[in-house]
BAMIMI-315279 format. One record per residue (C-alpha): residue number from 0; residue in three letters; chain; x, y, z. Coordinates in nm, 3 decimals. Example, Ala and Ser with C-alpha at 12.3 -4.5 7.8 and 13.67 -1.06 7.14 Angstrom:
nr  rest  kette  X  Y  Z
0  Ala  A  1.230  -0.450  0.780
1  Ser  A  1.367  -0.106  0.714
***
This chain:
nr  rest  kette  X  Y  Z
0  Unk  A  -1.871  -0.727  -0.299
1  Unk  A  -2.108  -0.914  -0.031
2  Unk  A  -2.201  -0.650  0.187
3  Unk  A  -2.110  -0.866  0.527
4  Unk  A  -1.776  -0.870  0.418
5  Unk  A  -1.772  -0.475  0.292
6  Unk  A  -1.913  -0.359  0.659
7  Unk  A  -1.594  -0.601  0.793
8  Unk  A  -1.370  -0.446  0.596
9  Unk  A  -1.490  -0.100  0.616
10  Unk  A  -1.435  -0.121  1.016
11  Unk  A  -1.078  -0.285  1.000
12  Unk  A  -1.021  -0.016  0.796
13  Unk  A  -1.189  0.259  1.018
14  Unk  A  -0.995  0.095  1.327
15  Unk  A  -0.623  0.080  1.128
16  Unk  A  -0.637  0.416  0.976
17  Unk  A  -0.714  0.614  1.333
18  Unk  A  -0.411  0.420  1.493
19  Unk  A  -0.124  0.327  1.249
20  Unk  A  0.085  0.620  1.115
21  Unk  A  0.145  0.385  0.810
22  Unk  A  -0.198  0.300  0.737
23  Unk  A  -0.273  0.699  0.756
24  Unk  A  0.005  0.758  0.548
25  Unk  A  -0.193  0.522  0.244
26  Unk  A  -0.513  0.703  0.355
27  Unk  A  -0.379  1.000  0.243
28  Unk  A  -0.238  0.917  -0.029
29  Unk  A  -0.566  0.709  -0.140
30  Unk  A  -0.782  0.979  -0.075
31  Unk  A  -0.586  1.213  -0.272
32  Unk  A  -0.573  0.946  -0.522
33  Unk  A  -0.991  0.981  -0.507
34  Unk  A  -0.966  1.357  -0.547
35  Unk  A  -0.820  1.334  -0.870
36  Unk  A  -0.974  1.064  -0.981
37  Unk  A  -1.317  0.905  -1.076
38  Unk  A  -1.176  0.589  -0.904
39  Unk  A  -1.326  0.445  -0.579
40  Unk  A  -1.077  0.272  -0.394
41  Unk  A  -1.303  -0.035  -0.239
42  Unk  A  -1.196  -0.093  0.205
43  Unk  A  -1.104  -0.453  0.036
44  Unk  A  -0.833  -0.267  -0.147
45  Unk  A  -0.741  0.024  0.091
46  Unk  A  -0.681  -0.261  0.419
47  Unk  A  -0.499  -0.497  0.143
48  Unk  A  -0.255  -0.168  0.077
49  Unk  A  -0.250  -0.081  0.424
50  Unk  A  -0.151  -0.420  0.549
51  Unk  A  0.091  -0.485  0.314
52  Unk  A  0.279  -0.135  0.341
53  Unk  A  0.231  -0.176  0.728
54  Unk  A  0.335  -0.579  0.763
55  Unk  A  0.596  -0.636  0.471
56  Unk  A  0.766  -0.306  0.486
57  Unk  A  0.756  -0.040  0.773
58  Unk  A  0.749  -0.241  1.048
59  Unk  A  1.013  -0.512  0.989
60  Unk  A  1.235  -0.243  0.902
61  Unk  A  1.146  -0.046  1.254
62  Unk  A  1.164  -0.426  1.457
63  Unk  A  1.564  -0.472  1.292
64  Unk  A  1.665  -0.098  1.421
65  Unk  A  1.492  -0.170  1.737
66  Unk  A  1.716  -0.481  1.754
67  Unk  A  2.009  -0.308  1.621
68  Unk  A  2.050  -0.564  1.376
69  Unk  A  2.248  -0.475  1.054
70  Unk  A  1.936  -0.372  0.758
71  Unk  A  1.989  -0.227  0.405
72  Unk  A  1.718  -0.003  0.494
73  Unk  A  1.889  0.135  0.846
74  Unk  A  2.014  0.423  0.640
75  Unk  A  1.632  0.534  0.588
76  Unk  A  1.453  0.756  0.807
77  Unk  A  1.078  0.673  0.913
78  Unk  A  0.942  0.978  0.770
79  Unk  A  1.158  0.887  0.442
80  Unk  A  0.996  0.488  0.419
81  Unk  A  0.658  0.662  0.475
82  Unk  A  0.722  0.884  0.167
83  Unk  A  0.790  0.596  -0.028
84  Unk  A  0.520  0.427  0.136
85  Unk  A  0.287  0.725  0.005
86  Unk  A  0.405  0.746  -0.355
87  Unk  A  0.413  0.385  -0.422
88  Unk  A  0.060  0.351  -0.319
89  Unk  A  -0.034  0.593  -0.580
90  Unk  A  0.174  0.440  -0.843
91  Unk  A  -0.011  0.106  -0.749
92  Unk  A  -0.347  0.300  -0.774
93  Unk  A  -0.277  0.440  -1.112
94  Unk  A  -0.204  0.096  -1.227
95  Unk  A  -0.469  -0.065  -1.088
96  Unk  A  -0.718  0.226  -1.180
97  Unk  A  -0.649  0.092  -1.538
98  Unk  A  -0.684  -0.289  -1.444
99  Unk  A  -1.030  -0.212  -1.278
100  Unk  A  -1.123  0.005  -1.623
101  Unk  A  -1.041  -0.265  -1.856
102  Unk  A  -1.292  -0.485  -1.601
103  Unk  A  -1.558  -0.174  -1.700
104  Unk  A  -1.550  -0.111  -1.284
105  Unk  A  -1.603  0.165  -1.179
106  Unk  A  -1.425  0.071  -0.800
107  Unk  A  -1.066  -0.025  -0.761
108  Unk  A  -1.056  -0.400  -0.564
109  Unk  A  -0.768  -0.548  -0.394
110  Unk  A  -0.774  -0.804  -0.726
111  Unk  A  -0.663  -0.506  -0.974
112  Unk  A  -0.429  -0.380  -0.685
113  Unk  A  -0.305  -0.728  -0.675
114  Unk  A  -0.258  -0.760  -1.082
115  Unk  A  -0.131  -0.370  -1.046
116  Unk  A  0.124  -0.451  -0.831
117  Unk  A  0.279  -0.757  -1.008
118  Unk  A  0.328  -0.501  -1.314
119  Unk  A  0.481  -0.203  -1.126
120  Unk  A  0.684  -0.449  -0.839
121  Unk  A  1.008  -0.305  -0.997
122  Unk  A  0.901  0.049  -1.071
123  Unk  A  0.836  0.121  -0.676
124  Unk  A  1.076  0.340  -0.453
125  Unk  A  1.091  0.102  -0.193
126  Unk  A  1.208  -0.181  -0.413
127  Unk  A  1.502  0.037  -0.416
128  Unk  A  1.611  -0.032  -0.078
129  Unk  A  1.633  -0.370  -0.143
130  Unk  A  1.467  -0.551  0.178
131  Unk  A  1.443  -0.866  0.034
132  Unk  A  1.759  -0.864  -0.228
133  Unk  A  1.743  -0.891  -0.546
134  Unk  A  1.381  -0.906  -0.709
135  Unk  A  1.483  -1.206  -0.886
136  Unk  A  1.641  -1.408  -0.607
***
């Protein structure tokens, strides 16, 4: 990765993960991810999770209870969306773990969490609470 861009995504990451319960929430579960790995989760990767957990999930479903607008995720707690939040970030890291190994890296980019994710999209908790509908639709 270019180095400019590494020490750019290195700080949006150091700047999202002090602030943003959510993005702490993926921190943790990267780093324990890390721990029990040999894996290196790249900042490319970790800010790709982050943002995506953060933008597509947590927060539209906190912005419709704020406006008291009928959800199919109402019935879910904050704490319970950031536990789901928490394990599917792992089960996207295990994935992707074996996308970056068949690339013989040794790091895990936001491309293998990108491929990872198209093969587990209908293995993760939150696809249970169906925010978008069907998978298919």
């Amino acid at each position: 990765m270019d180095e400019g861009l590494e020490a750019s995504y290195n700080q949006l990451v150091a700047q999202a993960y002090e602030f943003d319960d959510i993005f702490r929430s993926v921190a943790d579960a990267i780093e324990e991810f890390e721990k029990k790995t040999s894996m290196v989760v790249r900042a490319d990767a970790k800010y790709f999770i982050g943002a995506n957990m953060a933008g597509l999930i947590f927060r539209p479903v906190v912005n419709a209870r704020a406006r008291d607008e009928q959800s199919t995720a109402r019935q879910y707690s904050d704490e319970e969306l950031l536990h789901m939040i928490r394990h599917d970030t792992r089960t996207i890291l295990k994935v992707a773990s074996g996308v970056a190994g068949s690339r013989k890296s040794k790091s895990i980019s936001a491309t293998s969490v990108v491929y990872a994710l198209a093969e587990v999209i209908e293995r993760l908790e939150i696809s249970n609470v169906k925010l978008w509908g069907r998978s298919d639709d």
